[in-house]
C-alpha positions in Angstrom: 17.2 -94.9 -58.8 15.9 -92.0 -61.2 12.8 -90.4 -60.7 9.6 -90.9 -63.1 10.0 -88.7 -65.8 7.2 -86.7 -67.6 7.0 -86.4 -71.2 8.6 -83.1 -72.3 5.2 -81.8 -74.3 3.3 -82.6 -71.2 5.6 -80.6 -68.9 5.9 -77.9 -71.2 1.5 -77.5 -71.4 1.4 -77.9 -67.8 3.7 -75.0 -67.3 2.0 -73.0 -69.8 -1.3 -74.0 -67.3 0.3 -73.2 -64.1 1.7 -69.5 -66.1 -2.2 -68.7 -67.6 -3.6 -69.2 -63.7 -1.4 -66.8 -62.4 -1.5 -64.3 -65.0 1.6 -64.4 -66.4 2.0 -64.6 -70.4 4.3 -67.7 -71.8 4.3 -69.0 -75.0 6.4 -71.7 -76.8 9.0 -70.0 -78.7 11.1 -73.5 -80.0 9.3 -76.9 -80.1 11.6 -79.4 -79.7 11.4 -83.5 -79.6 7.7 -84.4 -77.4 8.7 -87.3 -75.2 12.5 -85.9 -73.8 13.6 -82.6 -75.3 16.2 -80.8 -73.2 13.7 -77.5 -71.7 15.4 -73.9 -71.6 13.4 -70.9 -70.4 13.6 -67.5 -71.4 12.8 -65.0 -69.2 11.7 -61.7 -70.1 12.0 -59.0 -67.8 10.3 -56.4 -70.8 13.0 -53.6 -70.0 15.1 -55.4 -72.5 16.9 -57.7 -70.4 16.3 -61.6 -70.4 16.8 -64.7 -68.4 18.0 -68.2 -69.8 17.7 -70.8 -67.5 18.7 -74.8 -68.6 17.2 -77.6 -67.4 19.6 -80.1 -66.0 20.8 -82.7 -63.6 22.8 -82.6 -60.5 25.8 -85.2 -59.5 23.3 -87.2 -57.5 20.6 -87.1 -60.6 18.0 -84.8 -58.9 16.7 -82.3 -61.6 18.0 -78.8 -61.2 18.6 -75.8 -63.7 21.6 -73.4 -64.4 21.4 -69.7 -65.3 22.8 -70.1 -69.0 23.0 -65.9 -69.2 24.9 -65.8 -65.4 24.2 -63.6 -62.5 22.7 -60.6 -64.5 20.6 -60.6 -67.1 21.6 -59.8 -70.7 19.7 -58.6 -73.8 17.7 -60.6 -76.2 20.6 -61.0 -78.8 23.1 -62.4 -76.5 20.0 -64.9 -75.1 18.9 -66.0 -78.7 22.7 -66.9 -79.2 23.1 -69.0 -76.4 20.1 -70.7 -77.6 21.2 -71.0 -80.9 24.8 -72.5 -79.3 22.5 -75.5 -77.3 20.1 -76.2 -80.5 24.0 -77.0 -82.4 24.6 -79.6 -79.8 20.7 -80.6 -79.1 18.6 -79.8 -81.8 15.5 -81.0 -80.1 15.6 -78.7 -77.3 12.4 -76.6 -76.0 12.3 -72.6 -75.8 9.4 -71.4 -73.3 9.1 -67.6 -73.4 8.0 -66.1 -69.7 7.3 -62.5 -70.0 8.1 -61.9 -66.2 9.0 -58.8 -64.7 8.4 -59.4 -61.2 9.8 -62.5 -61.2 6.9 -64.6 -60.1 7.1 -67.6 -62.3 8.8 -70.3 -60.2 11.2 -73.1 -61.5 10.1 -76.4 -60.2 13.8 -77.1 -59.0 16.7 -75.2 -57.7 19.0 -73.1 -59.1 22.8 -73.9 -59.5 
């Protein structure tokens, strides 16, 4: 059985919510489809590097995401690429900009 599933607009605000409380800037950067856009997000780490992380499932369906950019962090053109390579195959997919430099922002489900 799958879990309840939040609409995509409301995920993304709450996020936004949870980012503002702790002090930590985020802003949409793509808008994609309201009720189940695919969500990637873009962490900047402001020395020029960023993060791309994709929200996905598992074999067993549990949600998890992938680092789309690999172990290390790359700059912004190789990130807006691999954007731009996702929006090809899902053109209703979400963009939420973290600027995030000490890493505090937490994904809501492991990493793979």
């Amino acid at each position: 059985m799958t879990e309840p599933r939040l609409k995509t607009n409301l995920w993304i605000s709450a996020q936004i919510r949870l980012c503002d409380m702790a002090f930590i800037p985020a802003v949409v950067a793509r808008r994609g489809d309201s009720d189940a856009g695919q969500v990637m997000i873009l962490r900047n780490l402001l020395d020029g590097t960023f993060e791309l992380f994709a929200r996905t499932t598992d074999l067993d369906g549990a949600r998890v995401w992938r680092c789309a950019t690999g172990p290390a962090p790359v700059d912004y053109p190789a990130a807006e690429k691999l954007i731009a390579r996702e929006a090809e195959f899902d053109p209703d997919i979400w963009v939420l900009e973290i600027e995030d430099r000490d890493r505090k922002y937490e994904l809501d489900a492991p990493v793979i």
